[in-house]
C-alpha positions in Angstrom: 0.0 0.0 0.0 1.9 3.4 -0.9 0.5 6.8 -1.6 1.6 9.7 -2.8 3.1 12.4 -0.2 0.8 13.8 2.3 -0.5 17.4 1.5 -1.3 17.6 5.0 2.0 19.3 7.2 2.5 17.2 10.8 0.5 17.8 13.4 1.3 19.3 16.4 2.2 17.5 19.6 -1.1 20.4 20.7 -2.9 19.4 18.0 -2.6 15.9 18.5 -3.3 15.4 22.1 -6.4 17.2 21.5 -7.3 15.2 18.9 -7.4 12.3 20.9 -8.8 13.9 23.4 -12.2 14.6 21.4 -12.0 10.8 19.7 -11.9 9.6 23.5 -15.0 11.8 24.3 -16.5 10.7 21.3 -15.7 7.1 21.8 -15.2 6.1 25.6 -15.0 2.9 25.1 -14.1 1.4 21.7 -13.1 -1.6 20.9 -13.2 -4.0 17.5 -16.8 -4.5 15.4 -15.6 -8.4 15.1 -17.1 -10.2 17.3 -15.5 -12.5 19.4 -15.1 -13.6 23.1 -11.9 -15.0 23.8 -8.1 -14.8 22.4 -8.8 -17.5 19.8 -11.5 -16.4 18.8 -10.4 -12.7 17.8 -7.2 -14.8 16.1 -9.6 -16.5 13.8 -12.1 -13.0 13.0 -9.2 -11.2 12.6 -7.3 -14.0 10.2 -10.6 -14.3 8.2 -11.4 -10.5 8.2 -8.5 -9.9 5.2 -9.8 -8.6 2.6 -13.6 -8.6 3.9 -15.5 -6.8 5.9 -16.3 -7.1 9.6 -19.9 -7.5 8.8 -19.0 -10.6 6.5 -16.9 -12.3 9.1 -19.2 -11.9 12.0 -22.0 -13.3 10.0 -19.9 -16.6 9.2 -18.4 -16.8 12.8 -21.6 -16.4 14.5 -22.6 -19.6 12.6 -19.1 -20.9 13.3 -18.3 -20.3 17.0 -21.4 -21.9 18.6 -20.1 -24.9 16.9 -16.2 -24.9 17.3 -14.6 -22.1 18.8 -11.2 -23.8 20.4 -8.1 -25.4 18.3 -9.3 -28.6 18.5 -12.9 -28.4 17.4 -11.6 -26.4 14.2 -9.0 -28.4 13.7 -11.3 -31.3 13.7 -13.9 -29.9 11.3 -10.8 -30.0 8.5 -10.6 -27.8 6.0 -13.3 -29.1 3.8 -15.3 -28.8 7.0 -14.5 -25.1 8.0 -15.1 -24.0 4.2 -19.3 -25.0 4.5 -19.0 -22.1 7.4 -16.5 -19.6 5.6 -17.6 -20.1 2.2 -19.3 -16.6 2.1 -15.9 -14.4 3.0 -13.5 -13.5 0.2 -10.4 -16.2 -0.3 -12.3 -18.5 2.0 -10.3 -21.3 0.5 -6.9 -20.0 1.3 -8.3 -19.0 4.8 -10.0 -22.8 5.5 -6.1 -24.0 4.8 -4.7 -21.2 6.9 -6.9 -21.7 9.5 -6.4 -25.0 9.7 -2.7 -25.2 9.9 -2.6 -22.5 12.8 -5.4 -24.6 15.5 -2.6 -27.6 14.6 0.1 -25.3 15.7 -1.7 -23.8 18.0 -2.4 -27.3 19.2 1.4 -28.9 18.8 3.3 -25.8 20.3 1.3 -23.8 22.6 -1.2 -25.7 24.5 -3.7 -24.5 22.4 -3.4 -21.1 23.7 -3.0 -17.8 21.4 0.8 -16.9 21.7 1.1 -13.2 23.5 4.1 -12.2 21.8 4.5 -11.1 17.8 7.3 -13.9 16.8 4.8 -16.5 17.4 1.7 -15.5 16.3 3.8 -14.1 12.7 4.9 -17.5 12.7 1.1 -18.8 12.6 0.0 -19.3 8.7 -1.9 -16.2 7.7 -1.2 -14.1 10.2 0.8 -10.9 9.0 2.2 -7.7 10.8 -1.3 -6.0 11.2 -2.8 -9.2 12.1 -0.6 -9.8 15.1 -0.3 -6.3 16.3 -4.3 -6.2 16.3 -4.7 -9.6 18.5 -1.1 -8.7 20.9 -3.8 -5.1 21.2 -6.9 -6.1 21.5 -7.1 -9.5 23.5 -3.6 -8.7 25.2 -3.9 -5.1 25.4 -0.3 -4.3 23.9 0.6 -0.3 22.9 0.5 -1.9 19.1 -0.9 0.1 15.9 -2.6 -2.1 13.2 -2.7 -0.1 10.6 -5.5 -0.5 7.6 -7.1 0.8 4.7 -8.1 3.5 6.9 -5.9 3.9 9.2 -3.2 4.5 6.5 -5.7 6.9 4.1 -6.0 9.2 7.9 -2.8 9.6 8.9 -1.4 10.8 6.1 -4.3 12.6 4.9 -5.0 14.4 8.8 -1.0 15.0 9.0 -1.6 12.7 12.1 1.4 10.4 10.6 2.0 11.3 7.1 4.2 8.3 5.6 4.4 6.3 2.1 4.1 2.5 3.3 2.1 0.7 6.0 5.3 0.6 7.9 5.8 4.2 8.2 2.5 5.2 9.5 2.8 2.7 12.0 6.3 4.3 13.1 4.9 7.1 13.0 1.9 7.1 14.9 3.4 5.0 17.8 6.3 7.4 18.1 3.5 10.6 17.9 0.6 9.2 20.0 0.5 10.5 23.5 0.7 7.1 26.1 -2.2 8.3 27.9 -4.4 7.0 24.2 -1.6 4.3 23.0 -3.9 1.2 23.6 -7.2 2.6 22.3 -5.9 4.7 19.4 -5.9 1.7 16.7 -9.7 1.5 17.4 -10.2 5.7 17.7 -8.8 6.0 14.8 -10.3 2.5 12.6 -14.0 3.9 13.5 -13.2 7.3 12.9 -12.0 6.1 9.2 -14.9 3.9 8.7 -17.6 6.0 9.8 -16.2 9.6 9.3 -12.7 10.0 7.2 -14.1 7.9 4.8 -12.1 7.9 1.2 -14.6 9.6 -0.7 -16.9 12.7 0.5 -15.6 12.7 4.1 -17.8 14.0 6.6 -15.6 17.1 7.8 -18.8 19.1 8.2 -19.5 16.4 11.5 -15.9 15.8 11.9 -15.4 16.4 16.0 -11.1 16.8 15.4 -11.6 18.9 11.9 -10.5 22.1 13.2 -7.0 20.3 14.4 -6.5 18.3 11.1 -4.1 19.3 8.8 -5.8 18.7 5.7 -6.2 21.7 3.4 -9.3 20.1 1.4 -11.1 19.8 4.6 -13.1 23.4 3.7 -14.7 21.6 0.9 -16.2 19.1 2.4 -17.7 21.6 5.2 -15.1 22.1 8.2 -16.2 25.4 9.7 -13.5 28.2 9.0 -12.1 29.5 12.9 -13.4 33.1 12.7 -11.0 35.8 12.5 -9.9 37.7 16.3 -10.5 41.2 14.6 -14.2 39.7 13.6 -15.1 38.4 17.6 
């Protein structure tokens, strides 16, 4: 994923923590839209959740989970199995095999328990860089950034973390973010991509951070303009 460079100069550390600030009071609590309810769980959503959407996993795994939701009853639905329950999410047949292969290493190597460290679960079949840092965040509660699709297109278009790769938004925003928001900030700023710095028409007129984003398009798409001292 590259882009050309950012329009949008850095923020400022200012600008920043009060940009978290509002996404806190916007969002107290967020968390993930998969649903899931234990370690392995959010390992499999999240594994099958490439290249889909949230919506489309949950409606598989809600079938899936009542039904096997440890290593071992995956494992022992085999692949042809787990593809009658999968079949609806894109690449399902690469998934079924991935899936597979990690509850019989999960099985073999860990005690069938989720591995709480990024070597191990990047060793797991499937599981990439922004899969790993979103489990070692979300069911382990690590300072980790996942960055997406979203995530990527805010940060550089906000001057949040302006960079050219996946990797160098992630830098970026882990070296920028304030501690205070480190945990929640991958799910602050996911939602506020999904539901508000979306890629086309962004809702800047609704935006709650839009007067502390960097983005000079943001007037056209309805920011409000500060008003001038000499005009107060």
């Amino acid at each position: 994923m590259t882009t050309k460079t950012s329009t949008a100069k850095n923020m400022t550390k200012k600008q920043i923590q009060t940009f978290f600030e509002r996404l806190r009071d916007q969002r107290p609590n967020p968390t993930t839209e998969l649903n899931f309810s234990t370690p392995f769980e959010l390992l499999i959503a999240v594994t099958l959740s490439a290249q889909a959407t949230d919506v489309s996993v949950n409606k598989a795994t809600d079938k899936l989970f009542p039904i096997a939701n440890t290593p071992e009853a995956i494992f022992g639905l085999g692949v042809e199995g787990l593809k009658q329950y999968i079949k609806t999410i894109g690449l399902y047949n690469s998934k079924a095999e991935n899936v597979i292969k990690t509850c019989q290493i999960l099985i073999e190597r860990h005690n069938s328990q989720v591995p709480n460290n990024r070597a191990d679960l990047e060793a797991l079949p499937g599981v990439g860089r922004k899969t790993a840092n979103v489990v070692l965040n979300t069911a382990f509660g690590h300072p980790t950034m996942a960055v997406d699709t979203h995530i990527f297109r805010l940060g550089n278009r906000t001057g949040l973390a302006v960079g050219k790769n996946v990797l160098e938004v992630e830098h970026r925003l882990v070296k920028v973010i304030p501690k205070e928001f480190m945990v929640d900030a991958h799910h602050w700023l996911i939602l506020h991509g999904r539901y508000c710095c979306i890629a086309r028409k962004p809702k800047c007129a609704e935006c709650v951070v839009s007067d502390v984003c960097n983005w000079p398009e943001r007037f056209e798409f309805g920011a409000a303009r500060a008003i001038p001292v000499s005009n107060i």
